[in-house]
C-alpha positions in Angstrom: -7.5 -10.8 17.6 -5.7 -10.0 20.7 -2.1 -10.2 19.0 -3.5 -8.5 15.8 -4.4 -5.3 18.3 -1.0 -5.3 20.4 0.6 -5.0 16.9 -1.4 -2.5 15.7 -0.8 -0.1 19.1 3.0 -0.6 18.8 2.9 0.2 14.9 1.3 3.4 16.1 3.6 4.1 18.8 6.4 3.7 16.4 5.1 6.0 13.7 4.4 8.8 16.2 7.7 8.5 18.0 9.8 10.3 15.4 6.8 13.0 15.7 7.7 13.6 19.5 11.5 13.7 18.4 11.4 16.5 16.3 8.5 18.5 18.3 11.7 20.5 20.4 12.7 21.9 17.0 12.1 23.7 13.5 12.2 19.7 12.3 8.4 19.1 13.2 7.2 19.5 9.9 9.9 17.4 8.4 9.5 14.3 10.7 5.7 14.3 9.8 6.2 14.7 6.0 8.6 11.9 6.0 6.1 9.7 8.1 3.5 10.8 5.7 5.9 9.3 2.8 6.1 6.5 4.3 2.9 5.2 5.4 1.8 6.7 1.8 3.9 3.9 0.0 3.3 1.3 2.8 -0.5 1.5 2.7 -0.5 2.0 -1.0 1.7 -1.1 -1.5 -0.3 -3.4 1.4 -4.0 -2.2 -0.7 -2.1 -3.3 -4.0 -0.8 -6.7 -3.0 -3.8 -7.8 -0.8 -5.6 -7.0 -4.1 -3.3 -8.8 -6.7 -3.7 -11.5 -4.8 -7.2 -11.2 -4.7 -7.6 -11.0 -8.7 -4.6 -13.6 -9.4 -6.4 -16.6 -7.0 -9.8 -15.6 -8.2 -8.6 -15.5 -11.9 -7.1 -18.6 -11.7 -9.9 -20.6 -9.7 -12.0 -19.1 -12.9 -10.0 -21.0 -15.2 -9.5 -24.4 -13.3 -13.6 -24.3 -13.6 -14.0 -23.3 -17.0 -10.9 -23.6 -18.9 -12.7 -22.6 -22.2 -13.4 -18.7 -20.7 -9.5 -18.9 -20.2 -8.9 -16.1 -23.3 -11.6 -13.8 -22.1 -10.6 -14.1 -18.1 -6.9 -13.6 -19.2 -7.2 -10.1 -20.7 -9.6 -8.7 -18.0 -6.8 -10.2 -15.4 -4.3 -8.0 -16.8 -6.2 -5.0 -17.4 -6.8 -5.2 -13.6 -3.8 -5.8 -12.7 -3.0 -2.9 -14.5 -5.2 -0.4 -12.7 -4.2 -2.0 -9.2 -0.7 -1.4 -9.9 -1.5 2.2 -10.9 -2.4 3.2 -7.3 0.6 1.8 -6.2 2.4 4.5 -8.6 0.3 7.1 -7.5 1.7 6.5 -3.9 5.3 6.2 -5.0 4.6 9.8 -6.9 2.9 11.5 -3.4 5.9 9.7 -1.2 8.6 11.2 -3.9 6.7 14.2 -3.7 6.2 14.9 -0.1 10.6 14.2 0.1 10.5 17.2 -1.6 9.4 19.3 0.6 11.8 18.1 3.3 
């Protein structure tokens, strides 16, 4: 728990660093949109793979049980996969988006 926290404070120091960097200048917007890219794709990719891992060991403890319901279990595991990997898009599209307006 402890080592969890100390991470999580220095994480936070360096995402707000570049943010006191660029606070002398005109670059203060740009250092935040560029930090906002980033943690866009990072928390969108973290939420993505802690689910596909989530659906992929859950899918295939369903089948080990019941290898009969393997059809049915197959075609909902994609479809979900599917929509997880959609938000993962939709963070690559606000990340490319915000580096436009640097």
């Amino acid at each position: 728990m402890r080592r969890s926290v100390r991470a999580l404070v220095w994480a936070l120091v360096l995402f707000l660093a570049p943010t006191a960097a660029f606070a002398a200048g005109d670059g203060a917007a740009s250092g935040n949109i560029a930090i906002g890219a980033g943690i866009a794709v990072g928390l969108a990719g973290l939420g993505c793979g802690i689910g596909q891992g989530i659906t992929a060991g859950n899918t295939t403890a369903g089948i080990a049980r019941n290898p009969g319901a393997a059809g049915a279990m197959f075609v909902n595991f994609i479809l979900g996969m599917v929509l997880i990997e959609s938000i993962a898009i939709y963070g690559l599209v606000i990340a490319i988006l915000l580096q436009g307006k640097i």
